[in-house]
N, C-alpha and C positions, 0 to 999 in steps of 0.2 A: 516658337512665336505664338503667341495670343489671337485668337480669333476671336470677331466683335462682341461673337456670343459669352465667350469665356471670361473678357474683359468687366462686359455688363454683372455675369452672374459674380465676380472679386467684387465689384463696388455694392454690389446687392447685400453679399455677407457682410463685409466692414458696416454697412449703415445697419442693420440687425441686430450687430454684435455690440453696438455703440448705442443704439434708439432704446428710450425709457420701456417699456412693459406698458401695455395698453392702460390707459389710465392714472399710472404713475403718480404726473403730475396732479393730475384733478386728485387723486385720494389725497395727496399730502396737503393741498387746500385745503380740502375736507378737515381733515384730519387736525389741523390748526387751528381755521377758525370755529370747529367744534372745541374744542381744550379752551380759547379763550373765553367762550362763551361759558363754559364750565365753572371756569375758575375766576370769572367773572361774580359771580354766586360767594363773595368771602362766607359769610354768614346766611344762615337761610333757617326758618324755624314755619310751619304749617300743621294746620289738623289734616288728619286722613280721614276716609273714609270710603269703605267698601260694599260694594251691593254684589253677592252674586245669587245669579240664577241658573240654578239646575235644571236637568227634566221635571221632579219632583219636587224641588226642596228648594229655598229659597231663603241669605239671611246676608246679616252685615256683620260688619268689623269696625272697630274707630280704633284710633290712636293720633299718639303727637309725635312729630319727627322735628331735632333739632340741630344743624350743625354747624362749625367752625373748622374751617381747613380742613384738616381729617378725621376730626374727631365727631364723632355721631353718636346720640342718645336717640332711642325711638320705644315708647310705650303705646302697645296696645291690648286690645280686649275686647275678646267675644266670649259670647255666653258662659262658657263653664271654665276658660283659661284665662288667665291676663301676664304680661310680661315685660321687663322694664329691661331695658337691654342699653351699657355703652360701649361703643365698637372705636377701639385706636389699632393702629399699626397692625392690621390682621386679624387683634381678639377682640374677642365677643364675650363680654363678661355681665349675666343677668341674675335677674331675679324674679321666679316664677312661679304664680299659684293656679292652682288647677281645685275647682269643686270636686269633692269625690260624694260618698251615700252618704246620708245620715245628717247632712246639712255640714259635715267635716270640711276644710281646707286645707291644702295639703302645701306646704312652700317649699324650693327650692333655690338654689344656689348654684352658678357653675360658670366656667371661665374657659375659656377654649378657641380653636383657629377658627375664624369666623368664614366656611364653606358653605352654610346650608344658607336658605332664603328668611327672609323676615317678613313677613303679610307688609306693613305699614312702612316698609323704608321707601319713601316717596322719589330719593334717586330711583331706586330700581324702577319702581311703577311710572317713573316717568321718563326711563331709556336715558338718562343720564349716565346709567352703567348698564353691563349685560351679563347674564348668567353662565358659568362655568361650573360643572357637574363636581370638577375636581378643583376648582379653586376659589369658586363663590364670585361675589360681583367683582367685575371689573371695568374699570375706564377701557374706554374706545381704546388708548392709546396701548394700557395693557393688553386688550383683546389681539389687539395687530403686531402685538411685541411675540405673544405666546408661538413656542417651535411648533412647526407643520401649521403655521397658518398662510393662507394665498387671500387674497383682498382683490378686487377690479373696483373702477370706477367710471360711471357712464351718467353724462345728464339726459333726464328723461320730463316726461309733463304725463302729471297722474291727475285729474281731476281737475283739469284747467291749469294746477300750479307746476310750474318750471321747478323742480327738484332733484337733488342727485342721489344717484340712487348706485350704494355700496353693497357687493356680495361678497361674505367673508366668509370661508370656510375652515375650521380649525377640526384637531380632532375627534372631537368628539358634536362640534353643531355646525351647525351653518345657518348664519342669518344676513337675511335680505334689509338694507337699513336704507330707510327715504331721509335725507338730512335735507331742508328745508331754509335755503337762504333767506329768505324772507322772515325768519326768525332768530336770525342769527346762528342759523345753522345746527337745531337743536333738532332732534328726531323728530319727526312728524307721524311714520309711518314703519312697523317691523314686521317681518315675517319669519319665522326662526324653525327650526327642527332642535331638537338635543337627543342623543342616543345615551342611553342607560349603560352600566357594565354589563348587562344580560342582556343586550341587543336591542330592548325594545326603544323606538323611537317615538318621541313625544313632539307634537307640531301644534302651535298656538301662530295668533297674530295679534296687533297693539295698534290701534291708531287714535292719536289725538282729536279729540271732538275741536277743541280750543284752544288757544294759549291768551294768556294776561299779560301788557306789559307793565312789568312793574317800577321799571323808570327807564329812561328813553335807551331803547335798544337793549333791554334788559328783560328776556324775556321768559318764562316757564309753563308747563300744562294747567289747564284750571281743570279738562278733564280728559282720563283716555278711555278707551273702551278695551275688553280685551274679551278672544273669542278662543276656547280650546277644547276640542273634543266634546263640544255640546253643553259646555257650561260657559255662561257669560259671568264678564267681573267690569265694572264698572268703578273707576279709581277716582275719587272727587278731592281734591287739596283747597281748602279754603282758610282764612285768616294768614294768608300767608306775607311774611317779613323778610326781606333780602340786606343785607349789607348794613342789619341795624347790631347793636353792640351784644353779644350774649356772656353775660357772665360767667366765670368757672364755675359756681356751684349749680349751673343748670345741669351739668354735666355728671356731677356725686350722686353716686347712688345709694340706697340708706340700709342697712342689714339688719333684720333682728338681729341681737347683739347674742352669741353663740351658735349660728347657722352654720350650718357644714356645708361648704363648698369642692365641691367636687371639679379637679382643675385636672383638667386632659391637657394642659401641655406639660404639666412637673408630675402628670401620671401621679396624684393622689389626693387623701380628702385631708382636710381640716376645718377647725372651725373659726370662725372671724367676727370681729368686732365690729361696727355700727357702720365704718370705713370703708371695711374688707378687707381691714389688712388680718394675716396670719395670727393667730395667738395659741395655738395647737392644735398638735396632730388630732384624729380623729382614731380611738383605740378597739379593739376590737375584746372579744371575750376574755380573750388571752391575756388582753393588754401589750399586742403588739401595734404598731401604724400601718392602717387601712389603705390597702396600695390598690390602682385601677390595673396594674397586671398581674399581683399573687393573689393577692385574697378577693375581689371583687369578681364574679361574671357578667357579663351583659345580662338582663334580665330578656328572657322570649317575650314577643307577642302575647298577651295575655296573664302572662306570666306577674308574680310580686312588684306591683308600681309602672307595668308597661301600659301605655298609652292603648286606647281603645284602635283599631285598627279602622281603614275607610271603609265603609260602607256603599251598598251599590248608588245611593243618591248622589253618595260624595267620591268623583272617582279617584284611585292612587295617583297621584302626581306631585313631583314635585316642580314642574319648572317656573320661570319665571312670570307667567302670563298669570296664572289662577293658582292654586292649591299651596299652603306654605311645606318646608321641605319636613319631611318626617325625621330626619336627620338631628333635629331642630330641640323637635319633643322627643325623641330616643334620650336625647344627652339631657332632656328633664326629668326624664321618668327614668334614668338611672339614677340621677342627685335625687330623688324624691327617693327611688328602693333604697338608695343610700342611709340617708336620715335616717329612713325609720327604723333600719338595720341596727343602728348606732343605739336609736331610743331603745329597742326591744333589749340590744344587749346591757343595757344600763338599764335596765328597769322603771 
């Protein structure tokens, strides 16, 4: 026979066993009218532009961000690098010149899983997507999809404004996200960690100065701020166009016409036409085809065509708040040791 107490703690388990997960509901709100607001955005094309401030050192970035559904082209440029990059279905396939001594330019070519960060993709700068160490930007919706991730959701009031404020932690980060009804539920407000494969942990945060609405309920950042590790970056998008028509050929990107493309997903090089499409292998002394697993080694630090390394003004980082990823320039400064591997051996 059941005593009152025993009875109460059965109805106790059955409603526990049965009731949503604290926030549940709210996150999947969340979680919705953030995607519509997204995809709300068919088309969208802006200039960037980047200010940061070190302890010591001080400079900018510009570029243009264009896209259509999923398709993204983003060109930018700072001082000694510039890079025209279009990103479909994962790849990241660009075209990169880097100043070297002597007044030389040095261009590359390469095609690849698009994981590392890009300076000027105004999604990311503006928390439209978030950074994953191991799988590069993703939507909200992929962030909450990835295994070993836990999500809460709770409304809170941060500065006067009534906001909800998401804690997700996944393997490898954890970020604190303010979505902001008041804008159609678009970020307002992030605070994030990311851990590295060697342990070290990187912590920035992002908040919107502004947002512009660009037709009724339609709305995006005009600017954010972002603060990591004692370097400020200040993210400005202007001229910007939402749901206007963008042509296919915004999207084409133009090749000197025999450039050697180095492609880490078919693991080898060739050279390509105006297009980028294939028109042959890429031949070595031998005259056999130049493979990224037999014949090719990553070049070192320092090393033939590697990228100059951070300095103390500029700290190592990659994540998404400030620093673009080294990953980035790795896979340039191998297509670059590439080339000229190619020229020497052809004379």
């Amino acid at each position: 026979m059941n005593t009152p107490i025993q009875a109460l703690a059965s109805v106790w388990l059955i409603m526990a066993s049965t009731a949503p997960a604290f926030g549940d509901d709210l996150l999947q709100e969340v979680q919705k009218a953030h995607r519509s607001s997204v995809e709300s955005l068919r088309t969208f094309s802006c200039d960037v532009q980047l200010e940061w401030k070190g302890p010591r050192k001080s400079w900018t970035e510009s570029g243009k961000y264009r896209r259509s559904g999923h398709l993204v082209r983003i060109q930018q440029d700072l001082a000694e690098e510039s890079s025209d990059v279009v990103v479909q279905n994962g790849i990241v396939t660009g075209l990169y010149r880097r100043k070297g001594s002597h007044g030389a330019t040095y261009v590359s070519a390469s095609t690849g899983p698009s994981k590392s960060i890009i300076s000027c993709d105004a999604w990311l700068r503006a928390m439209l997507t978030f950074f994953e160490p191991d799988a590069g930007s993703l939507s909200f919706d992929e962030l909450l999809a990835r295994s070993q991730t836990n999500a809460r959701a709770r409304r809170c009031m941060d500065n006067g404004r009534s906001l909800i404020e998401v804690d997700v932690t996944t393997r490898l980060s954890r970020y604190q996200i303010w979505f902001d009804p008041e804008v159609n539920f678009l970020v307002r407000k992030l605070v994030g960690s990311i851990t590295e494969a060697d342990g070290r942990v990187y912590k920035g945060e992002c908040l919107v100065h502004r947002f512009m609405e660009l037709a009724p309920g339609l709305y995006f950042p005009e600017g954010v701020g972002n603060l990591e590790e004692g370097v400020e970056l200040t993210a400005s998008f202007t001229n910007v166009l939402a749901n206007r028509p963008i042509g296919a050929e915004a999207f084409r990107l133009s090749f000197p016409p025999g450039i050697v493309m180095t492609d880490f997903v078919r693991g080898t090089v060739y050279r390509v036409d105006p297009d980028g499409r294939d028109i042959g292998p890429v031949l070595d002394a031998r005259g056999k085809p130049i493979t990224l697993t037999s014949a090719i080694q990553l070049p070192s630090v320092g090393g033939p065509g590697a990228s100059n390394g951070p300095t103390a003004e500029e700290p190592a980082s990659w994540t998404v708040w400030l620093l673009p990823a080294s990953l980035g320039w790795l896979l340039v400064s191998l297509a670059l040791w590439i080339g000229r591997r190619w020229r020497a051996s052809h004379g």
